[in-house]
N, CA and C atoms as an extended XYZ file, in Angstrom:
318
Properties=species:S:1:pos:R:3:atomname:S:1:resname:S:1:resid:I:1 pbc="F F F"
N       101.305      109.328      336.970 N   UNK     1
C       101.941      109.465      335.677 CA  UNK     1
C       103.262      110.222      335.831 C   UNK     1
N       104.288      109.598      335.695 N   UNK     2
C       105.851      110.596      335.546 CA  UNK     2
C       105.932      111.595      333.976 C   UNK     2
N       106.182      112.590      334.811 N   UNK     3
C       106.656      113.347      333.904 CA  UNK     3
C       108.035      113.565      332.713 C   UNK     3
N       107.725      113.259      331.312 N   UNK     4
C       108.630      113.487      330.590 CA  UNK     4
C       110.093      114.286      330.810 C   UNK     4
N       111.239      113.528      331.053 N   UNK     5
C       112.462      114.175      331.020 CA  UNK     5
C       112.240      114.937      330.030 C   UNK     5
N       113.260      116.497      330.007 N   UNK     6
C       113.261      117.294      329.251 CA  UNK     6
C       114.461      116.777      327.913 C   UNK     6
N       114.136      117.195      326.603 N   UNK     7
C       115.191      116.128      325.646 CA  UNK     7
C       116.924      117.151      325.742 C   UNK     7
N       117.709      116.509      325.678 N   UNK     8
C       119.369      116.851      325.642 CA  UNK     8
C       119.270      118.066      325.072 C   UNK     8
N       119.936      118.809      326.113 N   UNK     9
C       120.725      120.416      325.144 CA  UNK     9
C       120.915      120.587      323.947 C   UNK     9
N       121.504      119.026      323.172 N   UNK    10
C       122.297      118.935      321.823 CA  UNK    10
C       121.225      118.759      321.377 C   UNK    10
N       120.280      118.359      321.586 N   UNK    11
C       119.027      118.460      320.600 CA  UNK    11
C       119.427      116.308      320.423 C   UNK    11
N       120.313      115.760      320.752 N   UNK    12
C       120.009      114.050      320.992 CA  UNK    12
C       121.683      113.877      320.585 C   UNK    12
N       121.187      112.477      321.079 N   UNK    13
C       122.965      111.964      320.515 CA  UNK    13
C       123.641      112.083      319.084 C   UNK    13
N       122.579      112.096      317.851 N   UNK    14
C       123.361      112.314      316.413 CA  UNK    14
C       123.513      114.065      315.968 C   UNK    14
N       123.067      114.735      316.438 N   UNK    15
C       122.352      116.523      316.284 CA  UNK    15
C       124.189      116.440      315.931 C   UNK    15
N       125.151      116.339      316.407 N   UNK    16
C       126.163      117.135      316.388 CA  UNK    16
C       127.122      116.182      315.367 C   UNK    16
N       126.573      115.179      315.054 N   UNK    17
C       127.098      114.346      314.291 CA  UNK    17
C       126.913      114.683      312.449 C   UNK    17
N       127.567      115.067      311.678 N   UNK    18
C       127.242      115.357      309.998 CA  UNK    18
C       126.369      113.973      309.735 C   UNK    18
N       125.962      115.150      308.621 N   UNK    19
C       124.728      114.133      308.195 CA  UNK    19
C       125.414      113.260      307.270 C   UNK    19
N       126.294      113.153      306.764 N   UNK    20
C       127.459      112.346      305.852 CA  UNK    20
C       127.124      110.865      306.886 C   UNK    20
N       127.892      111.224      308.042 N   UNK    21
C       128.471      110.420      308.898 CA  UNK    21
C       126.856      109.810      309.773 C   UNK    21
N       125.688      110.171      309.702 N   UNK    22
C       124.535      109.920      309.815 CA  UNK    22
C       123.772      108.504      309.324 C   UNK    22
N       124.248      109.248      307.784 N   UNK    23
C       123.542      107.684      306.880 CA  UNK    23
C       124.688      106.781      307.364 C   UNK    23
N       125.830      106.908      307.488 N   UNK    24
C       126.933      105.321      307.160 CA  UNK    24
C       127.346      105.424      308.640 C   UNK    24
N       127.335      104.115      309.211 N   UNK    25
C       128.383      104.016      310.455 CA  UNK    25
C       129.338      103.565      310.115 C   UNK    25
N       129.930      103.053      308.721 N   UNK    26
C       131.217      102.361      308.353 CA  UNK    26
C       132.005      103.511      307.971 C   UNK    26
N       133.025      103.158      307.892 N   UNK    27
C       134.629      104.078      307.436 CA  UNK    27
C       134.779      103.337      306.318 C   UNK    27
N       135.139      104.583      305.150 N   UNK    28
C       135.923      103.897      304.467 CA  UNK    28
C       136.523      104.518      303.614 C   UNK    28
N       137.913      103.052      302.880 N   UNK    29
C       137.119      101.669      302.741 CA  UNK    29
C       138.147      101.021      304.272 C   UNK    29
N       136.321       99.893      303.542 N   UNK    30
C       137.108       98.978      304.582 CA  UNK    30
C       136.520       97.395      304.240 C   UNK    30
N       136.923       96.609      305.216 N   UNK    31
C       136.609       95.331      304.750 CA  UNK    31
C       135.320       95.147      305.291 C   UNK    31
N       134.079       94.157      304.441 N   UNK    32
C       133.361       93.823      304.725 CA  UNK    32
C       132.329       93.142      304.585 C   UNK    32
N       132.114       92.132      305.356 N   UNK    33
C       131.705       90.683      304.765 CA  UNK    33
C       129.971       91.046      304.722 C   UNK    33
N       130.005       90.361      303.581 N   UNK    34
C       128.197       89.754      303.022 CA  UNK    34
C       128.171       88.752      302.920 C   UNK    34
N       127.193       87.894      303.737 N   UNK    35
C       127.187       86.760      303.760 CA  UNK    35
C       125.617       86.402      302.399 C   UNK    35
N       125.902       84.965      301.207 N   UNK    36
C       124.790       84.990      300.287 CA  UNK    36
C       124.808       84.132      300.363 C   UNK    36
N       123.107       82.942      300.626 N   UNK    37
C       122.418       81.965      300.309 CA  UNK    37
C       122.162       81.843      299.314 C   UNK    37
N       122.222       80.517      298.774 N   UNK    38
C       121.383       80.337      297.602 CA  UNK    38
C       120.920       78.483      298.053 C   UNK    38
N       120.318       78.305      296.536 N   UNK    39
C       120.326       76.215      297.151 CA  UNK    39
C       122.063       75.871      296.422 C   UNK    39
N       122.191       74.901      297.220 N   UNK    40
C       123.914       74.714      296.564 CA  UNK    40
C       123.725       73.706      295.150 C   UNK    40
N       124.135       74.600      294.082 N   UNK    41
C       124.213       73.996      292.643 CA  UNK    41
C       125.123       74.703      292.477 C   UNK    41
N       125.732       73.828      291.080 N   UNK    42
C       127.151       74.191      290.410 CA  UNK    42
C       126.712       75.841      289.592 C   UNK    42
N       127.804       76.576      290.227 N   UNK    43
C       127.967       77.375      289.153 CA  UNK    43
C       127.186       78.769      290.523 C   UNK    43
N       127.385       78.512      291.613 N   UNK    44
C       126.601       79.572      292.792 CA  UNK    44
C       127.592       80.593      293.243 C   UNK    44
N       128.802       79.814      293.371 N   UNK    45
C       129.857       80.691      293.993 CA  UNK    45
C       130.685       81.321      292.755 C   UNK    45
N       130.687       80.603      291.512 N   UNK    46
C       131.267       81.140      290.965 CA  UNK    46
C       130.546       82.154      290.086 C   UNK    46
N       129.441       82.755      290.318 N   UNK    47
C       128.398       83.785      290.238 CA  UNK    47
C       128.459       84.702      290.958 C   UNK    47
N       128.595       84.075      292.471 N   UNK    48
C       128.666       85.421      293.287 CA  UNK    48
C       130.359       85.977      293.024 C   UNK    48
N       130.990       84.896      292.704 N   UNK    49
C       132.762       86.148      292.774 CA  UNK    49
C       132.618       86.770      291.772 C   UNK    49
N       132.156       86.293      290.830 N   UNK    50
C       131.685       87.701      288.980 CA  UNK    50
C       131.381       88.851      289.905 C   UNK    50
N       130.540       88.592      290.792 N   UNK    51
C       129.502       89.625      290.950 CA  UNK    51
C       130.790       90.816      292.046 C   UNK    51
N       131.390       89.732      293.307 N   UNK    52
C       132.152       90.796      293.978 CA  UNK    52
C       133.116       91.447      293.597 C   UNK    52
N       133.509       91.010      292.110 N   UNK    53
C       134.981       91.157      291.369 CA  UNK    53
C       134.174       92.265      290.646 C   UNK    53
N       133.065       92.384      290.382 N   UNK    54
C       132.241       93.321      289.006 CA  UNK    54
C       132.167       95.060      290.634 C   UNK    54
N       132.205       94.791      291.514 N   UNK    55
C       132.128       96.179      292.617 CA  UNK    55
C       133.586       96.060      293.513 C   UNK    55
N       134.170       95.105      293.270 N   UNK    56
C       135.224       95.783      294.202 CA  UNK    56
C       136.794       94.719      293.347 C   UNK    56
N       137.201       95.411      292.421 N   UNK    57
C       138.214       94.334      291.485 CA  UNK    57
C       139.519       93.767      292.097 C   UNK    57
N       139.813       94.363      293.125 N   UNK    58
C       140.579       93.513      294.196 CA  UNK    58
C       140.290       92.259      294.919 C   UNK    58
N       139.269       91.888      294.717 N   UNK    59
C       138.200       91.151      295.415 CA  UNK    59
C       139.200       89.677      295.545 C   UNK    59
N       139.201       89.043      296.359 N   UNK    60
C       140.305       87.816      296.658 CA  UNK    60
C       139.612       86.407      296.988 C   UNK    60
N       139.056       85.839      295.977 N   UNK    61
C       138.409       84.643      296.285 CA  UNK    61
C       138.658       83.845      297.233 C   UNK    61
N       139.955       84.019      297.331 N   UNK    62
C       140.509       82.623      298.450 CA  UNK    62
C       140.129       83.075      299.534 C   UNK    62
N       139.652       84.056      299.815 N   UNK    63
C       139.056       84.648      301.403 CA  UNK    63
C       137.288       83.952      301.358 C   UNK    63
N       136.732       83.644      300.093 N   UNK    64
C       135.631       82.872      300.644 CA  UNK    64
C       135.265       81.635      301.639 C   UNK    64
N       133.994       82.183      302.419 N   UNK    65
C       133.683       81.046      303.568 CA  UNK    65
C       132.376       80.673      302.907 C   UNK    65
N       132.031       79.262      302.820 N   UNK    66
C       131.310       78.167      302.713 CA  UNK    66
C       130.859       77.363      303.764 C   UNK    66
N       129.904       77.650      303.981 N   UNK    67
C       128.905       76.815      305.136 CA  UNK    67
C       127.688       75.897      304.115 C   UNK    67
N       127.921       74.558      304.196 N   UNK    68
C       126.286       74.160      303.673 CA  UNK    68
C       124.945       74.025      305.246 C   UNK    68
N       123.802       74.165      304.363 N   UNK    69
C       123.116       73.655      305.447 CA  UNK    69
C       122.994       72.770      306.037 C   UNK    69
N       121.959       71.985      306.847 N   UNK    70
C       122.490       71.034      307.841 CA  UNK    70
C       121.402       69.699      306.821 C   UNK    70
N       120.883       70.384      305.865 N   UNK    71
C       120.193       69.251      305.098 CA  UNK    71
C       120.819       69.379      304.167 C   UNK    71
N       121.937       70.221      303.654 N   UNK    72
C       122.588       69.884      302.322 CA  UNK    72
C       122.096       70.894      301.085 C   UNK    72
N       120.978       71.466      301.616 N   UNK    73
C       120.287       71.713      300.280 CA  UNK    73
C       120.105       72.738      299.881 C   UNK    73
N       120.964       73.916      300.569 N   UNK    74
C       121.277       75.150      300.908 CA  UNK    74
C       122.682       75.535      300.754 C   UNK    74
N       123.397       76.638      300.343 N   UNK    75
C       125.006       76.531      301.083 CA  UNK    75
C       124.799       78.540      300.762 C   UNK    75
N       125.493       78.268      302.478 N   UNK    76
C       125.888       79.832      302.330 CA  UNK    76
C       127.428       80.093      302.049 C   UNK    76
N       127.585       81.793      301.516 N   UNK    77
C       128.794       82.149      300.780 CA  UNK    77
C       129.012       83.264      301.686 C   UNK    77
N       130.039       83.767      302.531 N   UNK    78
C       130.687       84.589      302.777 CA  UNK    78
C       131.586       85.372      302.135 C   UNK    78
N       131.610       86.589      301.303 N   UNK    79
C       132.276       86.719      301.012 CA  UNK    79
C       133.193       88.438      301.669 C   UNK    79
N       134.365       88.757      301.519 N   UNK    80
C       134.512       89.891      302.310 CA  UNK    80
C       135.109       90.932      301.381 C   UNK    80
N       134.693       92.150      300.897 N   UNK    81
C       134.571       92.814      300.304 CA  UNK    81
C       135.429       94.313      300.446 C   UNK    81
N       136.201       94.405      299.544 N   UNK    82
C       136.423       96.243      300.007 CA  UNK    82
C       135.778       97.542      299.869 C   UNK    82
N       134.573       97.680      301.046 N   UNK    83
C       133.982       98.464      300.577 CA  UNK    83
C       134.107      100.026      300.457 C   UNK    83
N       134.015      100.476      299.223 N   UNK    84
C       134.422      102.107      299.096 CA  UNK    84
C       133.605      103.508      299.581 C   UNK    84
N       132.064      103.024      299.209 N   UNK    85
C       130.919      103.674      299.529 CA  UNK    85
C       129.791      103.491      299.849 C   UNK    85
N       128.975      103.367      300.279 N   UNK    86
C       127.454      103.422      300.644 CA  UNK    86
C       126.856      103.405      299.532 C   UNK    86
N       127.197      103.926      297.943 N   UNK    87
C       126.768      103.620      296.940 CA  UNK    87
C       127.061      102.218      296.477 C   UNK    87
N       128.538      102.003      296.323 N   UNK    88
C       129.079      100.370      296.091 CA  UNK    88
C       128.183       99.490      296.902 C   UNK    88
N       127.848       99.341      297.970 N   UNK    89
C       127.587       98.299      298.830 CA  UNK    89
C       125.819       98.519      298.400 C   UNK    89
N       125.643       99.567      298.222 N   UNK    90
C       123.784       99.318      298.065 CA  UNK    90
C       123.835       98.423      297.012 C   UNK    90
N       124.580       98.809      295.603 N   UNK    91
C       123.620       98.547      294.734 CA  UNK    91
C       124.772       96.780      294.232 C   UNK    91
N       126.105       96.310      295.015 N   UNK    92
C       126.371       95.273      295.384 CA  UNK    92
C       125.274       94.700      295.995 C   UNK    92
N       124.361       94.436      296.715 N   UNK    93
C       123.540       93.716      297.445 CA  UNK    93
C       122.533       93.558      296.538 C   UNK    93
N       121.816       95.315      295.822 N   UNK    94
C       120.948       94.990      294.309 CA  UNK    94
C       121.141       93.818      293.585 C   UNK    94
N       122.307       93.941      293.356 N   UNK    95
C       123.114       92.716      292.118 CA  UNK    95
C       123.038       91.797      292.598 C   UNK    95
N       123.283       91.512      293.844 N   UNK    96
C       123.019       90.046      294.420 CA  UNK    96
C       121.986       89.788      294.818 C   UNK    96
N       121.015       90.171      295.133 N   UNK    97
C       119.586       90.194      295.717 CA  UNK    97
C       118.799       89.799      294.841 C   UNK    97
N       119.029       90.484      293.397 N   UNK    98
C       117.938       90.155      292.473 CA  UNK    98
C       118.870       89.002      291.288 C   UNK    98
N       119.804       88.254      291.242 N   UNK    99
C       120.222       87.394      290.795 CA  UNK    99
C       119.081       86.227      291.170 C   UNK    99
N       119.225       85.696      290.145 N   UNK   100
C       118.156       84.061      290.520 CA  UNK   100
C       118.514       82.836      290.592 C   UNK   100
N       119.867       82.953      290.954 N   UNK   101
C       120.608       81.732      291.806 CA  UNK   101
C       120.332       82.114      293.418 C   UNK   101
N       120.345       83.541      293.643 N   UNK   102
C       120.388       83.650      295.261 CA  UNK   102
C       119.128       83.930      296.143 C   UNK   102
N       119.126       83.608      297.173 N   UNK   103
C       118.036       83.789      297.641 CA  UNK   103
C       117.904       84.490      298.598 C   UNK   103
N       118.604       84.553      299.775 N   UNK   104
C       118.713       85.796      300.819 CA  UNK   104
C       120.432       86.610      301.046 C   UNK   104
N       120.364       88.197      300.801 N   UNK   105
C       121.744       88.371      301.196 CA  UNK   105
C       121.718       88.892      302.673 C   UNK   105
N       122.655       88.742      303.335 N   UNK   106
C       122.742       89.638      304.304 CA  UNK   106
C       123.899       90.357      304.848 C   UNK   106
């Protein structure tokens, strides 16, 4: 049986890191894409830009990416976002998560 290395002086790699800077690895703001599924029907994308324009009002539609699925019956939405806080972006994903046009965000 090997014996347990003893753990880092610093007490580990985050110990010296603020706990601010703990919860978020992003800076900000900054840009940043959420990609949202739904099934592709009229009226999907223009739901989700309400929604990115309702958390970040700079929000620039013409930067959306559109992928359908490979059966059609799906279409994902990229959209890229300016995000300000760790609060904006949680409860952005809330809003989109529990909408009932969409079905997975990520």
């Amino acid at each position: 049986m090997k014996p347990k290395p003893p753990p880092p002086a610093s007490g580990g790699p985050i110990a010296d890191v603020p706990a601010a800077r703990q919860e978020s690895l992003i800076e900000y703001p900054s840009l940043f894409p959420i990609k949202v599924m739904g099934e592709k029907v009229d009226g999907l994308v223009h739901v989700i830009t309400l929604i990115a324009h309702q958390f970040d009002p700079a929000f620039d539609a013409s930067t959306i990416e559109l992928r359908e699925s490979k059966g059609g019956k799906y279409l994902g939405v990229t959209i890229t976002v300016t995000a300000t806080s760790r609060e904006q972006l949680d409860e952005l994903y809330r809003t989109l998560s529990t909408h009932p046009m969409v079905k997975v965000v990520l």
